[in-house]
C-alpha positions as CSV (number, residue, x, y, z in Angstrom):
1,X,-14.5,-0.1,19.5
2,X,-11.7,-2.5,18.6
3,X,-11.6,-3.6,15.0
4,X,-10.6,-7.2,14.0
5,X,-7.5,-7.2,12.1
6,X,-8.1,-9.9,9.3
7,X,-11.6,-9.5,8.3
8,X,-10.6,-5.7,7.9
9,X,-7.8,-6.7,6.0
10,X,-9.9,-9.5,3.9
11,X,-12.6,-6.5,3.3
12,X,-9.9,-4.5,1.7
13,X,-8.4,-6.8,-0.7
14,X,-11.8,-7.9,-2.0
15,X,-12.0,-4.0,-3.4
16,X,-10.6,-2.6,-6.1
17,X,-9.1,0.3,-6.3
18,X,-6.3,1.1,-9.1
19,X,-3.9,4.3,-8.5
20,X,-6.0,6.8,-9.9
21,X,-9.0,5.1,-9.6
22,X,-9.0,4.5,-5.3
23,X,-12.8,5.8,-4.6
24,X,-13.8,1.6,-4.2
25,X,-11.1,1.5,-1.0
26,X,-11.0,5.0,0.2
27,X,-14.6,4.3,1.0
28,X,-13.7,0.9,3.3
29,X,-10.9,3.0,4.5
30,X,-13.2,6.1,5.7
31,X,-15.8,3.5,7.7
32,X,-12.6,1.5,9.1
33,X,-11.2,4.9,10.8
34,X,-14.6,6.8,10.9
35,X,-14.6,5.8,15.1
36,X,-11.4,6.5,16.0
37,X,-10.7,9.7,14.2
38,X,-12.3,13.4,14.4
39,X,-11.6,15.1,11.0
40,X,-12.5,13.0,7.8
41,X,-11.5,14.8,4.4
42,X,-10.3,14.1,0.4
43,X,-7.7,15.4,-0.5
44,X,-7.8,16.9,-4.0
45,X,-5.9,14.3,-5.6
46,X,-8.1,11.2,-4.0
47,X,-6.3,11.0,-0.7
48,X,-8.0,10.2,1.9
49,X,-6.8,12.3,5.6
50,X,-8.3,11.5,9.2
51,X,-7.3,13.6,12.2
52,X,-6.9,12.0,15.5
53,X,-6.6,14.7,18.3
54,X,-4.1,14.7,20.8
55,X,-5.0,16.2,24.4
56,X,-2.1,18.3,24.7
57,X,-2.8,22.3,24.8
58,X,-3.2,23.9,21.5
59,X,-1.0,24.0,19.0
60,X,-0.2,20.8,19.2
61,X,2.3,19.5,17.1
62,X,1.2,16.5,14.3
63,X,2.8,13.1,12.8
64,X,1.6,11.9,10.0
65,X,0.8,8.8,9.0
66,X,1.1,7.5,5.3
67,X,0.6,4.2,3.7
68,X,-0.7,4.4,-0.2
69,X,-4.4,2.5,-0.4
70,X,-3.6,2.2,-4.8
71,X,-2.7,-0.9,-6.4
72,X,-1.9,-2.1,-9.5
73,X,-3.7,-3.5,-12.4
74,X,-4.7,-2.9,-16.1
75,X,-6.2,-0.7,-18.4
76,X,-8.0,-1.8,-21.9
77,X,-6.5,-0.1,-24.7
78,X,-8.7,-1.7,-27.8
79,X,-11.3,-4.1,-28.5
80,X,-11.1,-6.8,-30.9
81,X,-13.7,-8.9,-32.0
82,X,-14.9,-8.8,-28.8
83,X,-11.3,-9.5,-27.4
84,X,-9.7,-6.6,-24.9
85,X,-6.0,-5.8,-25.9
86,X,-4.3,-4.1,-22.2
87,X,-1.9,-2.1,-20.6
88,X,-0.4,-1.8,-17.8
89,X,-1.3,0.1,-14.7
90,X,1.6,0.7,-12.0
91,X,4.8,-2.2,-12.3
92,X,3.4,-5.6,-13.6
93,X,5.3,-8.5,-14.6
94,X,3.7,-10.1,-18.1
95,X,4.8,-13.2,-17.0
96,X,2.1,-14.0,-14.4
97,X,-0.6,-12.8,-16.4
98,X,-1.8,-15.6,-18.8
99,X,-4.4,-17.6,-16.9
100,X,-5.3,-15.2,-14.4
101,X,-9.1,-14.1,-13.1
102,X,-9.6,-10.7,-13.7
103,X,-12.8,-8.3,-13.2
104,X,-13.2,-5.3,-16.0
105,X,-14.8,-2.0,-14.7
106,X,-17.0,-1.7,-17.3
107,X,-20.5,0.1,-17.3
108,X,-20.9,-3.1,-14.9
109,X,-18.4,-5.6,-13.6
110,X,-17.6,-8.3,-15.4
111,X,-15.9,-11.9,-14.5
112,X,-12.9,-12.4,-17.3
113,X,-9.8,-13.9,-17.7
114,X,-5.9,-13.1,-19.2
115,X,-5.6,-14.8,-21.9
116,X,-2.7,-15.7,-24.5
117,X,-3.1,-16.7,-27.8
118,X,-1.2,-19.5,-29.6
119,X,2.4,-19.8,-31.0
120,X,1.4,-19.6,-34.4
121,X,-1.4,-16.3,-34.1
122,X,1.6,-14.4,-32.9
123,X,4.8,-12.7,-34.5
124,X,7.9,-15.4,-34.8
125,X,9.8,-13.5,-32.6
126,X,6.7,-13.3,-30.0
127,X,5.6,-17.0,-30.6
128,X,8.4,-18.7,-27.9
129,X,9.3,-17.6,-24.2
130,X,7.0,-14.7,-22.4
131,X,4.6,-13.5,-24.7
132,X,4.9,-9.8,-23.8
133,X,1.9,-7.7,-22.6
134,X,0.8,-6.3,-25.8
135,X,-0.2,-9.5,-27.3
136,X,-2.1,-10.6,-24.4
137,X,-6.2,-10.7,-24.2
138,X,-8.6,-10.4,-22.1
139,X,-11.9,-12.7,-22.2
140,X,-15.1,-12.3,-20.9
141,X,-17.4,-14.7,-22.3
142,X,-19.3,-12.3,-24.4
143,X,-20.2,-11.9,-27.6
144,X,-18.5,-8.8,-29.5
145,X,-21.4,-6.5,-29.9
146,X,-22.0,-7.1,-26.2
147,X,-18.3,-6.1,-25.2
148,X,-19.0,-3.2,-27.4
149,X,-21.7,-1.3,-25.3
150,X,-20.0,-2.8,-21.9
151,X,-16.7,-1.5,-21.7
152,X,-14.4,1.4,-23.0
153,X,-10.7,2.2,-24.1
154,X,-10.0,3.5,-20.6
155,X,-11.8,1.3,-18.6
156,X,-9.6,-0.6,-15.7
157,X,-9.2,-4.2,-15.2
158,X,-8.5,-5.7,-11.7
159,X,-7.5,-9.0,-10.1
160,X,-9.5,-10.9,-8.8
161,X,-8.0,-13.3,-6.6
162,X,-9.7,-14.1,-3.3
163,X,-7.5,-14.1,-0.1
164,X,-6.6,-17.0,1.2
165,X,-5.1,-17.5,4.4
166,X,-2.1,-19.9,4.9
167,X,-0.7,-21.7,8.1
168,X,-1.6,-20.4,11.5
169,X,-0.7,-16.5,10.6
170,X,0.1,-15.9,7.2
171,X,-2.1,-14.3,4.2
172,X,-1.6,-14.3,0.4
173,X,-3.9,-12.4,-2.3
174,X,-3.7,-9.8,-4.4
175,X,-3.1,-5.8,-3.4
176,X,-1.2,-6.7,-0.3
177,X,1.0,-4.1,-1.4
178,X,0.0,-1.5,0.1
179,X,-3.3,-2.7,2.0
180,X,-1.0,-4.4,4.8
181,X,0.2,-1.3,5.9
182,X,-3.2,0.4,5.3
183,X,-4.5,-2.0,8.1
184,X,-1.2,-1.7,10.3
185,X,-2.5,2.3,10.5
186,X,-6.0,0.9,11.5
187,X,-4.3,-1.1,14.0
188,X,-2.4,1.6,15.3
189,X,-5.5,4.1,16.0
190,X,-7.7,1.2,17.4
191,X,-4.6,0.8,20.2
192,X,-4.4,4.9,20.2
193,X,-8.4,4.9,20.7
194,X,-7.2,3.7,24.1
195,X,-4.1,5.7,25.0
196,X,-3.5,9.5,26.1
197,X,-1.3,10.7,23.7
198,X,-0.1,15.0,23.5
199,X,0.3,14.9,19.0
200,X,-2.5,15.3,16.5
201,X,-2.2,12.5,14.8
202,X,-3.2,12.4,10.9
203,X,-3.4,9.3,9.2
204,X,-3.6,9.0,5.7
205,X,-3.9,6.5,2.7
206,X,-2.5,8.1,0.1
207,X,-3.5,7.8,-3.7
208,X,-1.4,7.3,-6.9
209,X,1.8,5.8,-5.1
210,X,2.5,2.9,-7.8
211,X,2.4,5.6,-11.0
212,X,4.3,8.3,-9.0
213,X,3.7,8.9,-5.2
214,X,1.2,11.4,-6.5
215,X,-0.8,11.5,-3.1
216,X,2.5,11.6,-1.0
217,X,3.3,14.5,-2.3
218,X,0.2,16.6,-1.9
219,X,-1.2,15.5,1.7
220,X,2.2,17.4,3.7
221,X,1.4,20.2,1.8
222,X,-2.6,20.3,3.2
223,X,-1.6,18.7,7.1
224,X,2.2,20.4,7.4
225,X,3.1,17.4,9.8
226,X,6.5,17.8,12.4
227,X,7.5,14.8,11.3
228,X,5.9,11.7,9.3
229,X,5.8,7.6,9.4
230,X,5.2,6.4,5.8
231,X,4.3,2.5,5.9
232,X,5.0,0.3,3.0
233,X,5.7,-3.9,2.0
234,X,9.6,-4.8,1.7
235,X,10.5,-8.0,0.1
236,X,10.8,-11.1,2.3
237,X,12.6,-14.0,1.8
238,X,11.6,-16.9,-0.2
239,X,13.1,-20.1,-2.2
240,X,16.7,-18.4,-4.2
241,X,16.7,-14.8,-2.7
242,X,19.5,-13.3,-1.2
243,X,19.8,-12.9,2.5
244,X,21.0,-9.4,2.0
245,X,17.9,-7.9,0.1
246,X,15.2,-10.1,1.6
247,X,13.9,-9.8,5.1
248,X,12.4,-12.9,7.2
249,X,8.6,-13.6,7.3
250,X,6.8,-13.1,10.3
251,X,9.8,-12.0,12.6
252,X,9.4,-8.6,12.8
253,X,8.9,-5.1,10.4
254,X,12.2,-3.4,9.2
255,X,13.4,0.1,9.6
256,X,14.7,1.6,7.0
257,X,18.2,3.8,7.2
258,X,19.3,6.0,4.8
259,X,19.7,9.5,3.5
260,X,16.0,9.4,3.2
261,X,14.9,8.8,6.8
262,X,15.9,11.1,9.7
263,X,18.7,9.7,11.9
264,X,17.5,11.1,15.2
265,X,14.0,9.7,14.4
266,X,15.5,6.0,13.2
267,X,17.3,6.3,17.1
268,X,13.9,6.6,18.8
269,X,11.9,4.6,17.0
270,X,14.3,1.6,17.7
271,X,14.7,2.8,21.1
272,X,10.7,2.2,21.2
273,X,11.1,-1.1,20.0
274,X,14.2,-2.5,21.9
275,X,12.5,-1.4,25.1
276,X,8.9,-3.1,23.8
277,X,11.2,-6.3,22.6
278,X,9.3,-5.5,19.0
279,X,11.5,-7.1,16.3
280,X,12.8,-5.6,13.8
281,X,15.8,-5.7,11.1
282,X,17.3,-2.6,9.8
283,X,16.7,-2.3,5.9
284,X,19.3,-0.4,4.1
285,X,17.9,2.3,1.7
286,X,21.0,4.3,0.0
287,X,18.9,6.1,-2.6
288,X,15.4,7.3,-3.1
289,X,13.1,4.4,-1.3
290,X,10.2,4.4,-3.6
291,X,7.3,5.0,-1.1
292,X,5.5,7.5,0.3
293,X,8.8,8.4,2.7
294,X,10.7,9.8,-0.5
295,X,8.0,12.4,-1.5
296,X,7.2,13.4,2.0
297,X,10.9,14.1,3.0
298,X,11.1,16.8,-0.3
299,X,7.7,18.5,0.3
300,X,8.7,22.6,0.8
301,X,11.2,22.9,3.0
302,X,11.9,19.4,4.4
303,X,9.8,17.0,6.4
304,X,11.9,14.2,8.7
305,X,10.7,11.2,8.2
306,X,10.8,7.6,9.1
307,X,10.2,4.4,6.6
308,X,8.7,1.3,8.1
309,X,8.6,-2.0,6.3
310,X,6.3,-5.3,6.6
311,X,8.3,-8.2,4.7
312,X,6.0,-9.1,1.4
313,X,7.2,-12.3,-0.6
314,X,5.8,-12.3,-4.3
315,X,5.5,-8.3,-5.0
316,X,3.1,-7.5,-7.9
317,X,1.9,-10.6,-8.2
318,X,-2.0,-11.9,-7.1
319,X,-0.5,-14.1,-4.5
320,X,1.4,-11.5,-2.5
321,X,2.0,-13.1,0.7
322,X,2.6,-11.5,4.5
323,X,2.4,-12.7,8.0
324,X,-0.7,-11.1,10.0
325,X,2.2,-11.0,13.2
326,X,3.8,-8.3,11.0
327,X,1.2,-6.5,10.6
328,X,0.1,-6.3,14.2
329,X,3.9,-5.1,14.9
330,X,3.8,-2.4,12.8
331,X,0.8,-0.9,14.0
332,X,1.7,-1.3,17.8
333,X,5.2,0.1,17.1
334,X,3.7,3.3,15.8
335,X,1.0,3.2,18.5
336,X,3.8,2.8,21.1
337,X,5.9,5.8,19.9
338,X,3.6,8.0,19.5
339,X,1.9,7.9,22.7
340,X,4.9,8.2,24.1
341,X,6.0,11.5,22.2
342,X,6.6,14.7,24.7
343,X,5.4,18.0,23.0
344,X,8.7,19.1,22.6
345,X,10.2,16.4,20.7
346,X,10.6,18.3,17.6
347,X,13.2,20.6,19.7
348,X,15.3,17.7,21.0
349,X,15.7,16.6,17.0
350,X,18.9,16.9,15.0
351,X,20.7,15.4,12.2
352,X,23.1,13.7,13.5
């Protein structure tokens, strides 16, 4: 079976699926890796695991594979007159919310919209510039009692944004962060599906990363990996940004280098994709990345690991925006490294 990259992808950003509430994507997820992998299990906080078996001799040793499946969104905090007062769910910017399609998970779904009141309804120091999230509304077309016996305080609110493909290669929607890198895992066990390779290889989409990188640091804990890829977005250039913190659009992933990737694992990995002409740029990370990578690395008594990024222009926004190419690369990268892995890597690694 080989799976088609972009409906998979389209599939996955048409599903909700806020951090702490992932069961709507973990189930696209499970069906997407069902044929490639063995072993299909939940973790206890949400995660979802596959195991992909090696054909060396037993034990084998493992990578694992980790690209968070949450996104962000809202939550509804009151109702008034009918009216939904929100909060926040993961890192949202109040500034693109007024206007936007939203759906509430109610006791049923239901079509709304952001919605800001007028200067003179709010507080004069709220009435000019962004009106900040606590005075913004949602709107469903429904009349108060009905609101009443549809939704709850607690009750989360997604986008709704339908993807829309740009050019010859690019994609912009909602949820790209983290989905992309979701489907550059797909990718890679599609190509493994039809490689010999000696590791166990565990995938996972891990739960909770945009409130904590809950799920990243759980899942070592259950799989106790040698060593583990996390995949994540990295901002890409656009219109004002700096060449220094931005990475190009469609010509190539990035590599992260820093106290929180392995330096003997950032050598072979780059090694893989000089010799594979693969592009890449190498991403600077001097601190704690933010993703899966800095959770895994801490998890008992340390875990190497390696950070691959897929340039993302318009983070947290409904119109995130990535080039398919990207995706592809990432996927093939780890494909090509890790069928390529002798069993005793592991001894050959130092910090250095």
């Amino acid at each position: 079976m080989t799976i088609d990259l972009l409906p998979h992808l389209k599939q996955m950003l048409s599903a909700p699926g806020l951090s702490g509430y992932e069961d709507p994507i973990r189930d696209i997820i499970r069906t997407a890796w069902q044929p490639f992998c063995e072993e299909i299990s939940v973790s206890r906080v949400g995660s979802l695991h596959a195991l992909k078996r090696g054909d060396g001799p037993e034990p084998r040793p493992r990578v694992m594979l980790s690209a968070h499946m949450d996104a962000i969104g809202l939550m509804v905090t009151g109702i008034t007159e009918g009216f939904l007062r929100i909060t926040q769910v993961g890192g949202i910017d109040a500034r693109i919310l007024p206007g936007q399609m939203v759906i509430v998970h109610g006791q049923r779904d239901l079509p709304a919209m952001v919605v800001m009141p007028p200067a003179h309804l709010l507080p004069p120091e709220a009435g000019s510039g962004v009106v900040a999230l606590q005075y913004l509304l949602i709107e469903t077309g429904l009349r108060a009692d009905e609101v009443e016996k549809l939704v709850r305080v607690g009750d989360v609110v997604s986008f709704a944004q339908e993807p829309l493909e740009l050019g010859s290669s690019a994609l912009a929607g909602h949820t790209l962060d983290n989905r992309v890198s979701v489907a550059a895992v797909t990718h890679c066990l599609d190509i493994l599906s039809r490689r010999k390779h000696a590791w166990d290889v565990w995938a996972v989409a891990s739960s909770q990363e945009e409130i904590g990188v809950t799920g990243a640091f759980t899942s070592p804990v259950d799989i106790q990996p040698d060593f583990a890829i996390a995949i994540d977005v990295t901002f890409a250039k656009s219109a004002g940004s700096s060449d220094w913190r931005t990475f190009p659009l469609g010509e190539g992933v990035t590599l992260a280098w820093g106290p929180n990737i392995h330096p003997a694992l950032y050598t072979a990995i780059t090694k893989t994709a000089d010799e594979l002409d693969i592009p890449y740029t190498r991403e600077p990370a001097p601190s704690m990345t933010g993703t899966d990578a800095y959770a895994i690395q801490v998890v008992q008594s340390g875990i190497p690991c390696l950070l691959i990024g897929i340039p993302l222009r318009y983070m947290h926004t409904p119109v995130e925006t990535v080039s398919l190419k990207d995706v592809r690369r990432a996927g093939r990268l780890m494909a090509e490294f890790i069928s390529a892995l002798p069993l005793d890597f592991m001894q050959t690694l130092e910090w250095k």
